[in-house]
N, C-alpha and C positions, 0 to 999 in steps of 0.2 A: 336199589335205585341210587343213583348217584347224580349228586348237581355240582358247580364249580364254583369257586367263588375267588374273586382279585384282593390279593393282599399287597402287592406291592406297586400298583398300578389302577388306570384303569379305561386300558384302551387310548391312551392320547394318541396323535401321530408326533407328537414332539419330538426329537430326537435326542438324546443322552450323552455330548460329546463335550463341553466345556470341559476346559483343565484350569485348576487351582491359578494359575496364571494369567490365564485368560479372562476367570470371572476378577481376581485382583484387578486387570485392567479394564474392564468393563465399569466396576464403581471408582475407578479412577475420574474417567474417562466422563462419567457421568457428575462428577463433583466437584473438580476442578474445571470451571468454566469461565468463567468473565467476574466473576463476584473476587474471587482475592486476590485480583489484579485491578480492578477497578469498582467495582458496588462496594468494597467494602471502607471507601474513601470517604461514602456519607457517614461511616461513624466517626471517621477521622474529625470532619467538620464539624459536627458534632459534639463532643466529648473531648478533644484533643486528644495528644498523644498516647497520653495514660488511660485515660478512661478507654479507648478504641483497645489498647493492646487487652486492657481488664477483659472487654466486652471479647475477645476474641479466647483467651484462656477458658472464663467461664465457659463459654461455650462448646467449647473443647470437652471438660469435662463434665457436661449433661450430656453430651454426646457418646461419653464413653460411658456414663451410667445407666441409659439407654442402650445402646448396641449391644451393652453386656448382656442384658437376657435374651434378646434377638437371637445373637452368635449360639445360646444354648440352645433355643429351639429349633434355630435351621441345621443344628449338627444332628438332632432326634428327629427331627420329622422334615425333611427335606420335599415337602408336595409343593406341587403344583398348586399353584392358585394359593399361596403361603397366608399372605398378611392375612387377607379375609378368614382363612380355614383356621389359624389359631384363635381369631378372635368369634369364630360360631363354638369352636373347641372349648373355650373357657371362658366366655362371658356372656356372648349375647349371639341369636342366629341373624336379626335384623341387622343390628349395628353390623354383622359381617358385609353384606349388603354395602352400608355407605363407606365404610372404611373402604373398598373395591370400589367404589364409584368415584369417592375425593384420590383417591392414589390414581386412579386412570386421569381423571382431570387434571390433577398436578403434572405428570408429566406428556401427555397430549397437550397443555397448553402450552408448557415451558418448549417444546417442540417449537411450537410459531415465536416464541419468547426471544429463543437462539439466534434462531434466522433473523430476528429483526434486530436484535445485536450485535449480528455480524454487520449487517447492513449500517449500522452508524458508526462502527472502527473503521469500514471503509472511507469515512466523509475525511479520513487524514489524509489522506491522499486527493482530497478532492473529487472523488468518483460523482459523476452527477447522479438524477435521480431517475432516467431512463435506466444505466447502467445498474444501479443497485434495484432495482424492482427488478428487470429480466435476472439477474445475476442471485439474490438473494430470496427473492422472492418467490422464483418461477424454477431457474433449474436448478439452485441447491436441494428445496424439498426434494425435487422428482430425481437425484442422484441419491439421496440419503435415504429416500424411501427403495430403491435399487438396490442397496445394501442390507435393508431390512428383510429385502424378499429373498436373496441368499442363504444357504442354509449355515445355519446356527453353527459347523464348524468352519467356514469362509470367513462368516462375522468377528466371530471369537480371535482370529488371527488380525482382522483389521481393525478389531479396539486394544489387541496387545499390542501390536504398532504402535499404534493414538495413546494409548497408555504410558507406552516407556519414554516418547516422545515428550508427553507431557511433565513427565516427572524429570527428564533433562532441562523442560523448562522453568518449572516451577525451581529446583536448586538451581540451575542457573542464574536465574532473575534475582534469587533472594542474594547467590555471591557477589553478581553486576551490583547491586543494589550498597552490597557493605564495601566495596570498593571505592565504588562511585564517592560514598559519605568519608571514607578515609582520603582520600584523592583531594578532597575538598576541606578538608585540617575541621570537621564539624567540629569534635570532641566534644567541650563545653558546653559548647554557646552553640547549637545545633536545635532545628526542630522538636527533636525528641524533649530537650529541658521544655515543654511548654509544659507539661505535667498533666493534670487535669484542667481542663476546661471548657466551657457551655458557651454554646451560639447565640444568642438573644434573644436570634428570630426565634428560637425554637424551644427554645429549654431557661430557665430561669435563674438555676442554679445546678452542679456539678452532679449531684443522686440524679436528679432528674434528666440528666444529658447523658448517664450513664445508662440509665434506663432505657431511655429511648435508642440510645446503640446497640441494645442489646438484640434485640428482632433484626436490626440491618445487619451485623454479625452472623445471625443466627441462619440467613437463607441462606450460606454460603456453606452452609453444614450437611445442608440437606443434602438426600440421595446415599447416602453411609450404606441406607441398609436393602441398598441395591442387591444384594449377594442373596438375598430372602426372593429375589424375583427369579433370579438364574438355579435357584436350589434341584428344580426337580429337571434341566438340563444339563446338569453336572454328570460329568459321566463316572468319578466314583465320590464314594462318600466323604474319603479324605479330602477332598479337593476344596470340601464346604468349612472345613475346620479351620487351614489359616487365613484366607482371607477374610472371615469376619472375624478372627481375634484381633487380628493389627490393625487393622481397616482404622478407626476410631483413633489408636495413638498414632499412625501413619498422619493422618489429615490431622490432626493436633501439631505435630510436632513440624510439618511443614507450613501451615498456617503462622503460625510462630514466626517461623523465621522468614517468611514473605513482611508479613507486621510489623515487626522491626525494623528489618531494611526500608520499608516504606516511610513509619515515624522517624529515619534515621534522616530521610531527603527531603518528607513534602511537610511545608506547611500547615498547619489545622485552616490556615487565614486564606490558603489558596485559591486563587480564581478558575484553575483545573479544575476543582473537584467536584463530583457529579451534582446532580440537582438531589437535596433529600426525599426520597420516595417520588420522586420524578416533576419536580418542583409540582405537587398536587396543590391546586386551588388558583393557580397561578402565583405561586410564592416564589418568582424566579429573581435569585437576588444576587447572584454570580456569572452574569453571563460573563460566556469569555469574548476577551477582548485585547489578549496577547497567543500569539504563539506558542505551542503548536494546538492545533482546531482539536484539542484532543483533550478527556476525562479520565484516561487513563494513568491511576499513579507513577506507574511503571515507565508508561513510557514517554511521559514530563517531565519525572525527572531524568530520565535519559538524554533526552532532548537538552534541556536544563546545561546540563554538564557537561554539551560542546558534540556530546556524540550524536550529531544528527540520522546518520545512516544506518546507524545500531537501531535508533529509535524508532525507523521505518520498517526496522527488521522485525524487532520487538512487537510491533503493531500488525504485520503479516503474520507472526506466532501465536498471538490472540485471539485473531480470526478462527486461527485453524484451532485453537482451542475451544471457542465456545462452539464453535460448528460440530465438533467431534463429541462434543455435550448433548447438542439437539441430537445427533445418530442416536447413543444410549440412549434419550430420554423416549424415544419413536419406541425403541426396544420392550422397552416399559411397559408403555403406556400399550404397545399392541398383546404382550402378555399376561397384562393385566386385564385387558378388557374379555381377552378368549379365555381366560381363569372364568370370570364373571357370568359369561355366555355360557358355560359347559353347566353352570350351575341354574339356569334357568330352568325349568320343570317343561319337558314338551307338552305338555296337556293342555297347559294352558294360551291362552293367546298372543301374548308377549312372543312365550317361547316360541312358538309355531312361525311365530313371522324373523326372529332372531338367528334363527340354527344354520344358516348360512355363516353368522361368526365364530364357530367352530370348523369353519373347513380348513384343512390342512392338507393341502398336494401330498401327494407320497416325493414324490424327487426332491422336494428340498426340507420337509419336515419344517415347514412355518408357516403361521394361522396368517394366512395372505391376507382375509379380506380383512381380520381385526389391525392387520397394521393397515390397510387401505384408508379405513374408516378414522384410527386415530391421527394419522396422515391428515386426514381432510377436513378435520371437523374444526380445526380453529385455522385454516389455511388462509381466512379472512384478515389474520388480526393484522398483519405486517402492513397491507395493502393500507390500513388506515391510516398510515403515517405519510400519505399521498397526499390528504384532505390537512392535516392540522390541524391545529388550535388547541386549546386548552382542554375541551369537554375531548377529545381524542384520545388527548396527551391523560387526562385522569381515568379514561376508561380505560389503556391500557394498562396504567397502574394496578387501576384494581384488580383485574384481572393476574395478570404477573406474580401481585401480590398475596392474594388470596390462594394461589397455586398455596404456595409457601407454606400460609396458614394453614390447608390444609394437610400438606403432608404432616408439619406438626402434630393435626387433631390425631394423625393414624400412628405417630410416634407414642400419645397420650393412652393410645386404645391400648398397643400392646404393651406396655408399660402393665397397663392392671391386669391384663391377659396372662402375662409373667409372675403376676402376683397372684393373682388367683390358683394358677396351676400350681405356684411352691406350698401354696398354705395347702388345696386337695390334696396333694400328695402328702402334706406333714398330719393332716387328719387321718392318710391313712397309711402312716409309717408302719406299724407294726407289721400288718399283711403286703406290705411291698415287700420289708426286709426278709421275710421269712419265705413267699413263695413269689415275688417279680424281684430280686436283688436288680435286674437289667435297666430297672425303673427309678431307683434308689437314686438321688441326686446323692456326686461326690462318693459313693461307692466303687468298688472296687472294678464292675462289669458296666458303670454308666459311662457311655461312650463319648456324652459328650465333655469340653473340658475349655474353658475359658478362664483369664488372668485372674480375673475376680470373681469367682464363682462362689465361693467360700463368705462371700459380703452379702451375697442373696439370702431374702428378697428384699434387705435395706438400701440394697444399691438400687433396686428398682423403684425402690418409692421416694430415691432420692431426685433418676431421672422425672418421673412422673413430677413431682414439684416441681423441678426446674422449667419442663415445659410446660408448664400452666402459669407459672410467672411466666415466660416466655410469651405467652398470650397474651397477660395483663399488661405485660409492658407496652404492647401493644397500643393500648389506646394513650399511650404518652405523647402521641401528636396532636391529643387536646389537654393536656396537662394545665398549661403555661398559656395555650392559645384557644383561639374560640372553635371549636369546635364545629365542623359541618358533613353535612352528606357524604363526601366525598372522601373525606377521615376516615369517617364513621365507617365507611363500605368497607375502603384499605384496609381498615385492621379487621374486620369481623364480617363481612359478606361471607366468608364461606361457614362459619357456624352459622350464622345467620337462614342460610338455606336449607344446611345440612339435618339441622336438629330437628325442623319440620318436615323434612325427606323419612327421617327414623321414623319418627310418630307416626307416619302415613302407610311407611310398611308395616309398621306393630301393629296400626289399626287394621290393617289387609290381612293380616295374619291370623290373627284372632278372631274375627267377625267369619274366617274360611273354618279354617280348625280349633278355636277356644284355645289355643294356646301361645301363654305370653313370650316364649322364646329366651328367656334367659335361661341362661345355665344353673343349678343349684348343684355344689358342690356341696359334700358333704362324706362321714366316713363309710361310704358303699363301694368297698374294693372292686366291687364290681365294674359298676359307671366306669369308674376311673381308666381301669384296664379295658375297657373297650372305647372309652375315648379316643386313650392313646393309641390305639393299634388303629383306629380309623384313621389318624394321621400318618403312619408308619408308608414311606415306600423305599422298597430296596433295591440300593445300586450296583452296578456289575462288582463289586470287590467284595460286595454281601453276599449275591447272587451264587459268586465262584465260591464262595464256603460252603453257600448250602448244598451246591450240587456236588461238592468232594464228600461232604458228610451226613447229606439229608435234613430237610427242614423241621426244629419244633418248632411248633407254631405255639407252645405252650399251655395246650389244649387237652394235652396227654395223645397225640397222633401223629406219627412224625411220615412225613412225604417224605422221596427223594424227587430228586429234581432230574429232568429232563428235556430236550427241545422240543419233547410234544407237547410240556405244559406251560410252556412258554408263548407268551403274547407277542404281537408285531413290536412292542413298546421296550423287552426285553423285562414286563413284569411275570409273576407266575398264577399260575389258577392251582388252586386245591382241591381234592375228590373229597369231598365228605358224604361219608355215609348218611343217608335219610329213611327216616322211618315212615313209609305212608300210612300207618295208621295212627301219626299224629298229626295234627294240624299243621298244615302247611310243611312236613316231610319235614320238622326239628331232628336233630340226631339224639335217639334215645340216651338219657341220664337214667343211672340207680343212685338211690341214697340209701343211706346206711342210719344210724340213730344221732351218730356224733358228727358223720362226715359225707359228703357227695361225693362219689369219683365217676369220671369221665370213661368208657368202657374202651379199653383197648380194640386194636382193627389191626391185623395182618395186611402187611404192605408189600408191594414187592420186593423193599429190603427186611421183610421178619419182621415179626411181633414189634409191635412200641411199648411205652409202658405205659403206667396207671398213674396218674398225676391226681391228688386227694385235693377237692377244694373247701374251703370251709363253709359248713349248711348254710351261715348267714348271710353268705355271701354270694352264693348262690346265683346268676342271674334267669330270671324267666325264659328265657332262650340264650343259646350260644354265642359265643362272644365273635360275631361275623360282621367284621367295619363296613360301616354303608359307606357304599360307593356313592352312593346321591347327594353326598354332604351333609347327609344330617346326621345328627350328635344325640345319644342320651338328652331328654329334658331335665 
């Protein structure tokens, strides 16, 4: 008898075509938007000079201590449905759950976020407000969601466009920018000399002004680890390796030089400069009241400096930047949420009435209705800036804001997710090095390979710190000031929600199957190596090896490969022999006193060998990745 089983797949209709250049411009695309041309002015105001550029390094590098273990994971296990699956992998299966729910909300909302940011760049122009509602409101969505329905290699060409586009604008801007301050004799006596400094309204003193820049900094960060979303549409495996290594000092080192040229021009004292967290509470203490109707650093001080037509140019550049923001974030937000759906159990009720958001057309290989759905579900928010007022203006703060936050909390998950996987593996060094060398971090056969790898897992728990201060600095908007609802939501609404979202699944869970869902690691070579291999899928540049020389699967049975065993997905299925006179057709094991081994099976390329595992290690059934998402307890 024989049955089949999916190693490198399983069944998606997704299609496998991104190239290495493509996903680079996709987390371009998605991170460079409206924030380090203009949101990041409130920490100017803030903090001054110094304090804004601190706030902008630091963040820089929690971003690269962070991303560095991300880049390792998505070079090893490149799945589908990424964030959630390492974190059922190595910490928790509920938290997998909310981590996939705050990441689809973070960029589903920032979706309607974009569009209504486009929609207020246009007020320099004087666009009325018919004009930006049909225009930004009505057929931007319904063109950007047009884009999303196209298949995934259309897409991929029209954010390496938007990609390279943007990266001409971002160094452009920052040379316009040191021009502009040289043109103008600053040297000395230049904004930049304001040094460190604190707002009144807001902050009491210079720690705590730095503090509070540091969150307004820090959303302009987000999205890095885009390249974890696109992983199991990558069409080879190489393609995942450099864009999350640079990704991190790429946006470092342009952010930088955006920051500078901006402390080079604008004022900390400026009446430009945006509203802090959206003047929440009604704390509106800048309006403008000179020329030009605009927030944008960039393009005031353009303006500023005599070049008025550049500065209308600049302001058209913008647009199309944060516009090309919301596309990626649709991207997202719809693969994140068909991640989520494919994981729901049919059995149950939810699932029964959900399994429409896994459909995927064959012609274009994309989960239509999950970007339908993330399309539509905050399509409201813009529309409310028709009504005004205050209680508007702080709703969509919070909103906005809490996106933010959350992405952070899922920056936090896999921080310990990273950590937990280095220490299972360092518990069971000895049995990886001797029979999985493949698994060995920093060995000689581990494939995957990032700048600081070698720092792991200190570099990981140095991100993890950082974004937990990150948090805390958070509530620095009642430091100094009174504190209210509206604060209070800003910084912490989405823990606020999320932490009794957990508990509610953990209770679900438990009360169904008595079990608490965390992961326990510990030294059972076993668990381990079939963790990992449950996250395992292999790309066409794996694929074409195995089919030159036959797959082990390191089981002691080696398959060749063929188009018969091949899935629509371009994953493969395995023959394993089953024994019906054991329960449930396991493939017969013999032991020996000292050692198990796995019984050789005649293939049609000849005999395989005998792979000896050790008795203790043993696991009660064969090491076959569940396709269902579930993990070793």
């Amino acid at each position: 008898m024989t049955s089949r089983r999916n190693i490198s797949g399983d069944g998606t209709g997704l299609r496998q075509e991104l190239r290495s250049w493509q996903i680079f411009a996709i987390v371009l695309t998605a991170v460079i938007g409206g924030g380090a041309f203009s949101g990041n002015g409130e920490a100017l105001e803030i903090a001054g000079p110094a304090g804004f550029l601190t706030s902008v390094i630091l963040m820089g590098l929690i971003s690269i201590a962070v991303l560095d273990g991300i880049s390792e994971f998505v070079q090893l296990f490149p799945a589908r449905n990424a964030l959630p699956e390492y974190t059922k992998a190595f910490v928790d299966r509920d938290l997998s759950w909310i981590v996939g729910i705050a990441y689809w909300y973070t960029f589903s909302s920032v979706f309607a976020v974009q569009n209504l940011a486009a929609a207020n760049l246009s007020k320099y122009w004087g666009m009325s407000q018919l004009w930006q509602t049909l225009g930004f409101y009505v057929l931007i969505p319904i063109g950007v969601t047009g884009i999303n329905l196209s298949p995934v290699s259309i897409f991929g060409w029209i954010e390496s466009i938007s990609g390279i586009l943007k990266v001409f604008l971002a160094f452009g801007t920052a040379v316009l920018l040191y021009v502009i301050a040289g043109l103008a004799h600053i040297g000395n006596n230049g904004p930049v000399d304001d040094g460190f400094q604190n707002n009144n309204v807001f902050a009491n003193n210079h720690p705590t002004a730095v503090c509070y820049a540091i969150p307004l900094v820090a959303f302009s960060y987000l999205g890095q680890e885009i390249f974890v979303v696109t992983a199991y549409e990558a069409k080879y495996s190489k393609d995942l390796r450099r864009p999350s290594q640079v990704m991190p000092y790429f946006i470092l080192t342009l952010y930088v030089l955006l920051a500078v040229g901006e402390a080079l021009n604008v004022r900390w004292t400026d009446p430009h400069l945006p509203q802090i967290y959206g003047g929440i509470n009604g704390t509106v203490y800048n309006n403008i009241t000179l020329p030009p109707p605009t927030r944008s650093m960039v393009v005031f001080a353009t303006w500023q400096a005599g070049h008025r037509s550049l500065a209308s140019f600049l302001n058209g550049c913008l647009i199309f930047s944060v516009l090309s923001s919301s596309n990626t974030s649709l991207y997202v937000a719809s693969r994140t949420l068909y991640g989520l759906a494919t994981q729901i159990p049919e059995t149950n009720f939810i699932g029964k009435h959900l399994q429409w958001l896994k459909i995927v057309p064959f012609k274009n290989g994309v989960p239509a209705c999950s970007v339908l759905v993330s399309a539509l579900f905050f399509i409201w928010l813009p529309f409310l800036q028709l009504k005004g007022g205050f209680a508007v203006q702080d709703l969509q703060e919070i909103l906005s804001t809490s996106a933010s936050i959350s992405c952070f909390i899922v920056w936090i998950v896999l921080c310990i997710a990273f950590i937990r996987y280095c220490r299972w593996l360092h518990l069971c060094d000895a049995d990886i090095a001797n029979n999985y060398p493949a698994y060995k971090r920093l060995g000689p056969t581990h494939k995957a390979y990032t700048f600081l790898g070698f720092a792991q897992p200190f570099l990981a728990y140095a991100g993890l710190i950082g974004c937990v201060l990150v948090l805390a600095f958070a509530s620095a908007t009642w430091w100094d000031t009174q504190p209210s609802f509206t604060k209070i939501a800003v910084a912490y609404a989405a823990p606020i929600i999320l932490l009794p979202l957990w508990l509610i699944f953990k209770l679900i869970w438990y009360v169904r199957e008595k079990d608490h869902g965390f992961v326990c690691i510990g030294p059972d070579v076993g668990r381990l190596i079939k963790t990992l291999r449950a996250l395992e899928y292999k790309k066409r540049d794996e694929r074409g090896k195995e089919e030159s020389s036959g797959v082990d699967d390191g089981l002691g049975e080696e398959y060749p490969m063929s188009e018969a065993s091949r899935n629509d997905d371009g994953s493969r299925d395995i023959p394993v022999l089953l024994d019906p006179s054991l329960p449930h057709g396991y493939p017969p094991f013999t032991s020996q006193p000292s050692q198990s081994t796995i019984p050789s099976q005649t293939t049609a390329s000849g005999p395989s060998q005998t792979y000896p595992l050790p008795q203790s290690h043993l696991p009660a059934q064969p090491f076959a990745p569940p396709r269902d998402g579930r993990y070793p307890a």
